[in-house]
VOGU-3710 file (C-alpha; in Angstrom, 3 decimals, decimal comma):
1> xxxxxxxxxx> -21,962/17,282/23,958  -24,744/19,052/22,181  -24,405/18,662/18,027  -23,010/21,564/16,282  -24,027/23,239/13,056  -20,827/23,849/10,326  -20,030/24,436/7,074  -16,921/21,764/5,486  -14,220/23,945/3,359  -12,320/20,858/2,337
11> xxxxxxxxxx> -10,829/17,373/2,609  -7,587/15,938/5,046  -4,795/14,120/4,044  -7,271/11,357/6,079  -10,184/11,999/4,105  -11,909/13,762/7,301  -13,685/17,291/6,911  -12,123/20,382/7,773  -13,945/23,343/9,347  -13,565/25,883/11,640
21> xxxxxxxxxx> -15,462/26,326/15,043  -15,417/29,501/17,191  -11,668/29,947/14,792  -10,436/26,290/15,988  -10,306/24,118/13,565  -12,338/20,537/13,970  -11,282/17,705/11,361  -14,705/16,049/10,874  -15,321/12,180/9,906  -17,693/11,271/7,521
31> xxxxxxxxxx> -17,954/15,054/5,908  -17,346/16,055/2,485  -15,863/19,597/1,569  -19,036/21,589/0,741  -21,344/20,228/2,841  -23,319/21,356/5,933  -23,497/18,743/8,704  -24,205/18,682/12,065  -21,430/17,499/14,089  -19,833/16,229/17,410
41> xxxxxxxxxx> -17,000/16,480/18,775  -15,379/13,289/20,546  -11,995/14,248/20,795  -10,456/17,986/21,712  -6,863/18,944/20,958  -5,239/22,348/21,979  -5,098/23,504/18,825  -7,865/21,314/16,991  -10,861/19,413/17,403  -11,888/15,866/16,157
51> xxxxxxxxxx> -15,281/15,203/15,388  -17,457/12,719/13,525  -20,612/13,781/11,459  -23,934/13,147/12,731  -26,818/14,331/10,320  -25,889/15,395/6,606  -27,730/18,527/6,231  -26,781/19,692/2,448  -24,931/16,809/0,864  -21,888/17,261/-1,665
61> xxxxxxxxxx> -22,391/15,858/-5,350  -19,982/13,785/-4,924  -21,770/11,866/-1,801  -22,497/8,512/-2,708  -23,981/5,347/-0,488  -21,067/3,208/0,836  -21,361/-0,192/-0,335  -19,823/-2,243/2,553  -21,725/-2,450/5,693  -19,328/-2,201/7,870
71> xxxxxxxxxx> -18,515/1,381/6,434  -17,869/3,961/9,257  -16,731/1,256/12,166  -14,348/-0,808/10,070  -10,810/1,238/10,210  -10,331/-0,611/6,200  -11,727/2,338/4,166  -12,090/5,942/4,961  -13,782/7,298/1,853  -16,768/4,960/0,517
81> xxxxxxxxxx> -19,053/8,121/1,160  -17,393/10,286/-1,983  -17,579/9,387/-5,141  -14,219/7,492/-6,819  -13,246/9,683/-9,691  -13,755/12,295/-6,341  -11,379/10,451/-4,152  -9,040/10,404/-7,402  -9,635/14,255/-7,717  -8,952/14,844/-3,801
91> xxxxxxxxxx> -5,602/12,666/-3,683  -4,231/14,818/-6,515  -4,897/17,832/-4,106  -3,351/16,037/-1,310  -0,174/15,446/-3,554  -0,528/19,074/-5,065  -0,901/20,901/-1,755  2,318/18,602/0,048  4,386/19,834/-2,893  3,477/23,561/-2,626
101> xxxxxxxxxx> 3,332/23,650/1,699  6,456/20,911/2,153  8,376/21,517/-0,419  8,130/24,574/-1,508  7,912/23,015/-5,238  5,905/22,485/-8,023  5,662/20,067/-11,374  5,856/21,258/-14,704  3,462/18,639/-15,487  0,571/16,948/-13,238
111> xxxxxxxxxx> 0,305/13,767/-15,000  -2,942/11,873/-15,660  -4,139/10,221/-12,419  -3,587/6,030/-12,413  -6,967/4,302/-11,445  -8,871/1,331/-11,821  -11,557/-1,189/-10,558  -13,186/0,556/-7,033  -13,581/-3,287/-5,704  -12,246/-6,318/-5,114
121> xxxxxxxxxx> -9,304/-4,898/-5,987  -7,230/-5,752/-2,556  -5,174/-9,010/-3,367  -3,120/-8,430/-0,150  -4,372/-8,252/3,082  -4,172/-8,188/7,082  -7,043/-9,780/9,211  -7,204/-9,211/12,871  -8,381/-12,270/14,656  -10,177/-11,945/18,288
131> xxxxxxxxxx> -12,412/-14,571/20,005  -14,385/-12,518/22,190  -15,748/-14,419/25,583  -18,835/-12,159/25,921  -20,098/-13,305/22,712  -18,839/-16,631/22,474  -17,809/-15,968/19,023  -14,606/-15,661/17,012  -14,343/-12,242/14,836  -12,511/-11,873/11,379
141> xxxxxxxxxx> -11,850/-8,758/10,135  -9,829/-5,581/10,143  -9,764/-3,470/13,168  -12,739/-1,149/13,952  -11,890/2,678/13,519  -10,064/4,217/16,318  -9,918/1,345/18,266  -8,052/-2,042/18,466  -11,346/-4,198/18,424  -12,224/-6,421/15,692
151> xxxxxxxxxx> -14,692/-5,069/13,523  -17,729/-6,962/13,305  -17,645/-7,749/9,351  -19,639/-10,304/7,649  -18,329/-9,584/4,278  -15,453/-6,720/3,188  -16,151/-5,392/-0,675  -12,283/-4,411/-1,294  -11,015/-7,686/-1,260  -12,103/-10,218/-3,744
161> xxxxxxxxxx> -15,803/-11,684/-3,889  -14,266/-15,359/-3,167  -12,113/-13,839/-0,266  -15,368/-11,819/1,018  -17,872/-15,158/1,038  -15,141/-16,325/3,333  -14,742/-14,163/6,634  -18,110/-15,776/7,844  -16,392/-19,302/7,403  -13,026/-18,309/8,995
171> xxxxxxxxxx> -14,891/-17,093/12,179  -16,383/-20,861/12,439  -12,993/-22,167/11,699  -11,298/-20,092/14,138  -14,323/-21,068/16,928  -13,430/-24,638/16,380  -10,159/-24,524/17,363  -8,428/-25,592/20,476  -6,272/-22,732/20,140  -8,930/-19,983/18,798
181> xxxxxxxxxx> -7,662/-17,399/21,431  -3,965/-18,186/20,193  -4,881/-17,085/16,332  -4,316/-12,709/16,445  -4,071/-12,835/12,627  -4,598/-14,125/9,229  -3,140/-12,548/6,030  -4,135/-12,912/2,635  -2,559/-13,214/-0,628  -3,651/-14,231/-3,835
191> xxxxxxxxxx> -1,263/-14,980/-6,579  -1,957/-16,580/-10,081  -2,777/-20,164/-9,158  -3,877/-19,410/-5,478  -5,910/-17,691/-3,185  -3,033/-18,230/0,131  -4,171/-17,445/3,990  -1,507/-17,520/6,436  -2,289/-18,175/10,117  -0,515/-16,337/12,910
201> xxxxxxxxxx> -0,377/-19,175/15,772  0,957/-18,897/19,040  0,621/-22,222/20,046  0,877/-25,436/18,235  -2,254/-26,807/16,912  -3,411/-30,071/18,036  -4,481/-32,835/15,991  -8,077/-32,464/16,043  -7,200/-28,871/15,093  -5,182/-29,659/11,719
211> xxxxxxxxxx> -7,894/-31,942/10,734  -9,816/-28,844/10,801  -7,448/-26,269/8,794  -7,041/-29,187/6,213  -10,617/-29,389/5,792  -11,315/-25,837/5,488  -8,286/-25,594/2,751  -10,112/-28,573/0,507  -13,739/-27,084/1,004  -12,395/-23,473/0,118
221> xxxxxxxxxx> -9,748/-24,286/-2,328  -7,238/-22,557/-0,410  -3,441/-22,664/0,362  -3,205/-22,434/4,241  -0,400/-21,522/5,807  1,075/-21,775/9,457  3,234/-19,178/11,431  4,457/-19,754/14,398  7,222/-16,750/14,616  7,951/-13,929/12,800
231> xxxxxxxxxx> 7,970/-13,578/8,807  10,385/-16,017/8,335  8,266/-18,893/9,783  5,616/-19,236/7,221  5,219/-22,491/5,970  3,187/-24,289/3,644  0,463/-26,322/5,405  -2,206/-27,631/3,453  -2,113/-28,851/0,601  1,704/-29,803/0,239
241> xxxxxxxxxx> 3,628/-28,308/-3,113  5,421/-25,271/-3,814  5,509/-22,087/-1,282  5,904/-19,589/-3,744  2,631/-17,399/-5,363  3,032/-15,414/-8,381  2,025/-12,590/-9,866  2,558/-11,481/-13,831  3,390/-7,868/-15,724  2,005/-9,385/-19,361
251> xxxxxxxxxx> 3,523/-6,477/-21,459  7,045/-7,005/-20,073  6,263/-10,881/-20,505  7,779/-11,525/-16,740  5,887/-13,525/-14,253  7,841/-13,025/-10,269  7,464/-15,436/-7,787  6,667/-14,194/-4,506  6,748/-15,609/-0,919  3,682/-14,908/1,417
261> xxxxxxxxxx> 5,197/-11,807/3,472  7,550/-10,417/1,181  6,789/-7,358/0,187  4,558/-6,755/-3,457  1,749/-4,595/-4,799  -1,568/-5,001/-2,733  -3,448/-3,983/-6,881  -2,242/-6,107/-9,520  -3,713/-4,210/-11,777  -3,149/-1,060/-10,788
271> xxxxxxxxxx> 0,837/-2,664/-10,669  1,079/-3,118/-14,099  -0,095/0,379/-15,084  1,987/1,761/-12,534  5,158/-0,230/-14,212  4,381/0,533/-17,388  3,842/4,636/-16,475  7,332/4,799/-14,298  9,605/2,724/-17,826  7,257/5,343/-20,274
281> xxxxxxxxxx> 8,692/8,229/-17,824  12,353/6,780/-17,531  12,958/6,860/-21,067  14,959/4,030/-21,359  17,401/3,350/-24,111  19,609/0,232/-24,867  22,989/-0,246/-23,003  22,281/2,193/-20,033  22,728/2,066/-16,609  20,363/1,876/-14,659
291> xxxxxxxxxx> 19,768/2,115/-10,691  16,929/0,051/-9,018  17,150/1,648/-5,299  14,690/-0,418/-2,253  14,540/-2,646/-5,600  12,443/-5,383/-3,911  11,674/-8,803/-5,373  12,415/-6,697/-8,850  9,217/-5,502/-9,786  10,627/-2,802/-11,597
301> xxxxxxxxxx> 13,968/-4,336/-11,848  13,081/-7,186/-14,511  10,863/-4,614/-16,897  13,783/-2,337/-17,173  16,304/-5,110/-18,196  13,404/-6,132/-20,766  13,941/-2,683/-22,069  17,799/-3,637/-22,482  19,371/-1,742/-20,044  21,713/-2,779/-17,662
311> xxxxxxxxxx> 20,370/-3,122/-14,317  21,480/-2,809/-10,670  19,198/-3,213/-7,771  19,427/-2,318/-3,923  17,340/-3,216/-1,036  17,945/-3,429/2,753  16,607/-7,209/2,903  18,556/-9,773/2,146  15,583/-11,917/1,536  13,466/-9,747/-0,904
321> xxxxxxxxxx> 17,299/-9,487/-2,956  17,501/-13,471/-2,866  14,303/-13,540/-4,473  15,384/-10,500/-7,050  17,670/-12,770/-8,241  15,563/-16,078/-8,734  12,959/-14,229/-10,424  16,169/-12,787/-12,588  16,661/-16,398/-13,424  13,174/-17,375/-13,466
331> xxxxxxxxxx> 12,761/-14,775/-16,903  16,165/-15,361/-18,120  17,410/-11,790/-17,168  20,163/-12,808/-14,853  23,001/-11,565/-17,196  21,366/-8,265/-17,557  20,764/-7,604/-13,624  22,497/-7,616/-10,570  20,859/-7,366/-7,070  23,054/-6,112/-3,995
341> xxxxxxxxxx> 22,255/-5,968/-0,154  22,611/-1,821/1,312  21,372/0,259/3,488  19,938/2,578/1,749  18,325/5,332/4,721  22,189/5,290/5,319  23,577/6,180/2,388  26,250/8,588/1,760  28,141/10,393/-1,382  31,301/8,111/-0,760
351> xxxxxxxxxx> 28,851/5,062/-1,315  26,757/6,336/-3,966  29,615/6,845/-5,537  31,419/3,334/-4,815  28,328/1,774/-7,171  29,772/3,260/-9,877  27,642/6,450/-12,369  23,825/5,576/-13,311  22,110/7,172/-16,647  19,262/6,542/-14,822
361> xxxxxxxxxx> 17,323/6,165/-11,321  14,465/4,840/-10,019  13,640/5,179/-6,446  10,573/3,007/-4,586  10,950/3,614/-1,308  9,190/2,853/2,217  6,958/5,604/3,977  9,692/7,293/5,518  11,352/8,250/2,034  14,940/8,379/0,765
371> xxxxxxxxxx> 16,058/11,667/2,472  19,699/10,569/3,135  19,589/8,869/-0,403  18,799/11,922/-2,354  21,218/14,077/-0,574  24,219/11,699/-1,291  23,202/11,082/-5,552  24,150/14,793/-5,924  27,703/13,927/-5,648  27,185/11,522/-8,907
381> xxxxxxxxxx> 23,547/12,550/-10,424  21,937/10,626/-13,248  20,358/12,547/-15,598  16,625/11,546/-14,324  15,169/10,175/-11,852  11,943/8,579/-11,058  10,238/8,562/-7,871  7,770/6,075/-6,882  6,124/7,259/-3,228  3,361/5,403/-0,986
391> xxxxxxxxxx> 3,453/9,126/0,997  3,134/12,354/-0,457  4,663/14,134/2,846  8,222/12,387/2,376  8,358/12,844/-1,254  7,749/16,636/-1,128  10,417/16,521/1,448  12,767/14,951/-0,682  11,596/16,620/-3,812  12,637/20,017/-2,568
401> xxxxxxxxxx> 16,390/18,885/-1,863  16,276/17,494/-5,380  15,134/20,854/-6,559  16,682/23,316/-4,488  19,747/21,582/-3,125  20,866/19,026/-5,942  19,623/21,418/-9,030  17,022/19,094/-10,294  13,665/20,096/-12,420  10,419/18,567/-11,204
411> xxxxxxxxxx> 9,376/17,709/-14,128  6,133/15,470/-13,490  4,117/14,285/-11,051  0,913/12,359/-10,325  -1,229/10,005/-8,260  -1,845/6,626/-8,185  -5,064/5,005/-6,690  -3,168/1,808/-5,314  -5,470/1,574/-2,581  -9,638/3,275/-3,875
421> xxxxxxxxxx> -11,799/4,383/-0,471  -8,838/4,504/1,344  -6,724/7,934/2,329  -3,624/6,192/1,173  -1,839/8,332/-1,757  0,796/6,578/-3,548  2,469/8,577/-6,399  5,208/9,196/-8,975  7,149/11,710/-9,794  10,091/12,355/-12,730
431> xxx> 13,197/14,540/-11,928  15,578/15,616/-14,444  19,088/16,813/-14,191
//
């Protein structure tokens, strides 16, 4: 198809270009709002077009030169080509816009945007791992933009330096194996006293091949891991000691232990602030209740009980709420906590109101939001609540039945930059009664 000529009006939720062709409109890759490009168009819709950019022909200010490579195949990162306070700027539209079109609502307050380091900022991570027969070569990486392929990536710039150097070494590990077309994955985690990689094997590794995986653990300094099944079959491989990472929120004074797929922050960093903005915004006071809803491992559990309030915590796994409570333990909060199994996407106002009246609520959920949740807490509000999100769409959903069903004001909201060149838009918001 021959290139077109087009003017961008503004950003996607995916960080694409949006402009109109012939009155269609054509989401664009690689395109920045107020920029001309030539384009073409790979994909056509009945009532849009997808397209990629092919020559920048008046570049935005906020253009800048992707630092990875492997920017523009790699599916990782979406947005290395604007600017980061930009992609700060453009997630608070995303949020703003989802609010006004969704929800019909909008906050009294837009709160100051949470951001930090633009790199090597990624302590949690999913590598796809291929050997590839044409090329007699195992590849590392994270899958290539619309496609399932391996990228080709000899270094990624999101995830630490140490954990970059190292994605040219796993594809020589991987080709050394017996069983390096039985290894789809390897997932990172670093904790406080480890950098962890956890091996997705189908088959059992021979000998020869746990010689290798020990080796590459004592070169590295690495904690490998083996799993054979699902989540629950990690195991410690190499060298022997304790599972469990760790991660710390210093101001709080907690440090939670963690095993290698349950669920925590992919940006320390970015965690604490985050923690310390959603306590700040929940007010707490001595001696109230407090509700900890898709509480986790207790991430925001803990700090609240540090604030002296008395704290109970739901999740759907009983796993993650086995580990709420050792890491109650672990800080010498168990007194001040308790952690219960629920299903929470099933809740309903006899439940909510079987766990007895909350000052206070914080909600954290999953991408699909806490629609059911929110409808049955009007039959026992609190007097606020705070909303953590990972999806603007869902919590604009769920922030108009707070508002226009269950009476609540919207009284803040803003992003948080969990996840820099990405489209990902995590946010909080504060509801109060």
């Amino acid at each position: 198809m021959a290139p077109l000529t087009a003017d961008i009006e503004s950003l996607d939720h995916e960080g694409r270009g949006v402009t109109h062709v012939d009155g269609k409109v054509v989401f664009v890759e690689g395109a920045l709002a107020g920029e001309r490009v030539e384009l073409e168009t790979y994909r056509r819709k009945p009532k849009y077009d997808l397209a990629k950019t092919q020559v920048v022909l008046r570049a935005s200010p906020s253009r800048t030169q992707p630092r990875c490579q492997s920017f523009g195949v790699c599916g990782g990162c979406a947005m290395q080509h604007l600017e980061p306070r930009a992609q700060v700027a453009a997630k608070q539209r995303v949020l703003e816009d989802n609010f006004a079109h969704i929800g019909q609502v909008r906050p009294e307050i837009m709160l100051a945007p949470i951001h930090g380091p633009a790199w090597g900022y990624r302590l949690r991570a999913r590598f796809s791992s291929r050997y590839v027969h044409k090329r007699g070569t195992a590849l590392v990486g994270f899958r290539e933009r619309r496609h399932s392929f391996v990228a080709d990536m000899q270094t990624c710039e999101v995830v630490p330096p140490k954990i970059s150097a190292l994605l040219m070494p796993l594809r020589s590990l991987v080709n050394s194996l017996s069983i390096r077309e039985r290894v789809p994955q390897i997932e990172l985690a670093v904790g406080e006293d480890r950098d962890a990689l956890a091996f997705r094997i189908l088959e059992k590794p021979s000998d020869e091949d746990q010689v290798c995986l020990r080796e590459f653990a004592d070169r590295h300094g690495v904690h490998v891991y083996l799993q054979p099944g699902g989540p629950d079959t990690v195991r410690l491989f190499h060298p022997a000691g304790d599972e469990l990472l760790s991660y710390t929120l210093p101001d709080f004074d907690l440090e939670f232990r963690f095993g290698l797929t349950d669920f925590t922050q992919v940006n320390h960093q970015i965690n604490r602030v985050l923690v310390r903005r959603a306590l700040s915004l929940l007010q707490i006071q001595a001696s109230e209740r407090v509700a900890d809803l898709f509480c986790g491992i207790g991430n925001f559990s803990l700090p609240i009980a540090r604030r002296g309030a008395r704290v109970s915590g739901f999740e759907g796994s009983e796993t993650l709420i086995k580990r709420a409570r050792s890491n109650a333990r672990h800080n010498g909060l168990e007194s001040a906590c308790e952690f219960s199994e629920a299903d929470l996407f099933k809740m309903d106002a006899e439940q909510w109101r079987d766990f007895g009246h909350f000052d206070k609520v914080l909600i954290d959920p999953p991408r699909d939001g806490a629609v059911e949740l929110v409808k049955a807490i009007a039959s026992d509000p609190p007097r606020r609540v705070v909303y953590v999100s990972c999806n603007p769409a869902t919590l604009a959903r769920d922030a108009a039945i707070m508002v226009h069903s269950n009476g609540y004001r919207l009284r803040a909201a803003g992003v948080v930059n969990m996840f820099p060149h990405t489209s990902h838009v995590e946010s909080i918001a504060v509801f109060d009664k």
